[in-house]
C-alpha positions in Angstrom: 28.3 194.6 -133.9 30.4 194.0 -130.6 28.3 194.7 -127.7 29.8 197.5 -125.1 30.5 196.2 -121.4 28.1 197.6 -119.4 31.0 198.0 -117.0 32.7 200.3 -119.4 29.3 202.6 -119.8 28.4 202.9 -115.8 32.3 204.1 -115.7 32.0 206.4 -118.7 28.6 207.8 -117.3 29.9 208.8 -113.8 32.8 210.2 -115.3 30.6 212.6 -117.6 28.4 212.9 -113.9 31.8 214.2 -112.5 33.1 216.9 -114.9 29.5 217.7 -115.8 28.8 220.2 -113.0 29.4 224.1 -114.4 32.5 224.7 -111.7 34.3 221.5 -112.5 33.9 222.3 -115.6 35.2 225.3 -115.8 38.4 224.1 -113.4 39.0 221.8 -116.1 38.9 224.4 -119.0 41.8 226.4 -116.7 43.5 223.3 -115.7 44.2 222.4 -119.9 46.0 225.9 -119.7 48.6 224.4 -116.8 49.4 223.7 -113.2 47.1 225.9 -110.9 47.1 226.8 -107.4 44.0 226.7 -105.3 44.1 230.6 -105.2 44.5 231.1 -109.0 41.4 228.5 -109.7 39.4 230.5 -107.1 40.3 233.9 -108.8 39.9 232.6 -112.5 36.4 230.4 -111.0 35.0 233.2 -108.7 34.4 230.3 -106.2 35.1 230.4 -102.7 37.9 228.0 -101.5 35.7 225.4 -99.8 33.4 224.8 -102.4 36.6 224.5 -104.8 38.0 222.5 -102.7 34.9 220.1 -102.4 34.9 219.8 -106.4 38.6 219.8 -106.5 38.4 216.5 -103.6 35.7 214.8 -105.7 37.4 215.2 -109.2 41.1 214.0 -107.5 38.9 211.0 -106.1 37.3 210.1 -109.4 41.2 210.7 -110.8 40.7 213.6 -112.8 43.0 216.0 -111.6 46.0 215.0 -109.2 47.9 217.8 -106.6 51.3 218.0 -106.3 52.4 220.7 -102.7 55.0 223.1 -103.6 56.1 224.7 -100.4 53.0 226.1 -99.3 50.3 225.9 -102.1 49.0 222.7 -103.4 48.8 222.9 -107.2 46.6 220.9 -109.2 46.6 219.4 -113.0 44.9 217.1 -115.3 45.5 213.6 -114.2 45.5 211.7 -117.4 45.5 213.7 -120.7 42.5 212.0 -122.4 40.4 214.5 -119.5 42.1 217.7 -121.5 41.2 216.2 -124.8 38.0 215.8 -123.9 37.8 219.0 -122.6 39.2 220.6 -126.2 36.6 218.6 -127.8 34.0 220.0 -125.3 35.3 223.5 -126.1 35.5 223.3 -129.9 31.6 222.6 -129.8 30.5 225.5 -126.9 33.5 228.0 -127.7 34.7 227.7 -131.1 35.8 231.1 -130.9 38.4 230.4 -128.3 39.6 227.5 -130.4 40.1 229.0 -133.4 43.9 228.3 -133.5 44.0 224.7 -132.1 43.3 221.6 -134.6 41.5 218.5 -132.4 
């Protein structure tokens, strides 16, 4: 059996550490949907805007969303799509319902 890095497990863990918290979480399961703006994340989150926008700083830092401005509003998506397959993966165990249609 081929031992694991450890490097590769400490990066893996604080990645899990980084989408575990509920309003990541939840930006993520919005963000899989498409592009948002900070105001639509706020509306779909019920969070206020600098508390998103701590999450939002401390997920683009880890890189697991990215922001592109668009005139006046920054909008933000997955940054690499593995994050929106694990999020699928997350959401086929916790909310099968809402998954009914979509194969892993």
């Amino acid at each position: 059996m081929n031992k694991i890095p450890q490097e590769k497990i400490k990066r893996a863990s604080e990645g899990l550490r980084a989408i575990a918290h509920e309003l990541r979480l939840s930006v993520l399961c919005h963000l899989i949907e498409g592009d948002k703006c900070v105001h639509e994340l706020m509306e779909a989150t019920g969070a206020s805007q600098s508390n998103l926008s701590q999450h939002l700083t401390k997920m683009r830092m880890m890189g697991i969303v990215d922001n592109e401005k668009r005139g006046q509003q920054v909008f933000y998506h997955i940054a690499d799509p593995a994050w929106g397959d694990l999020v699928h993966v997350l959401q086929h165990i916790y909310c099968p319902e809402m998954c009914a249609e979509q194969p892993l």
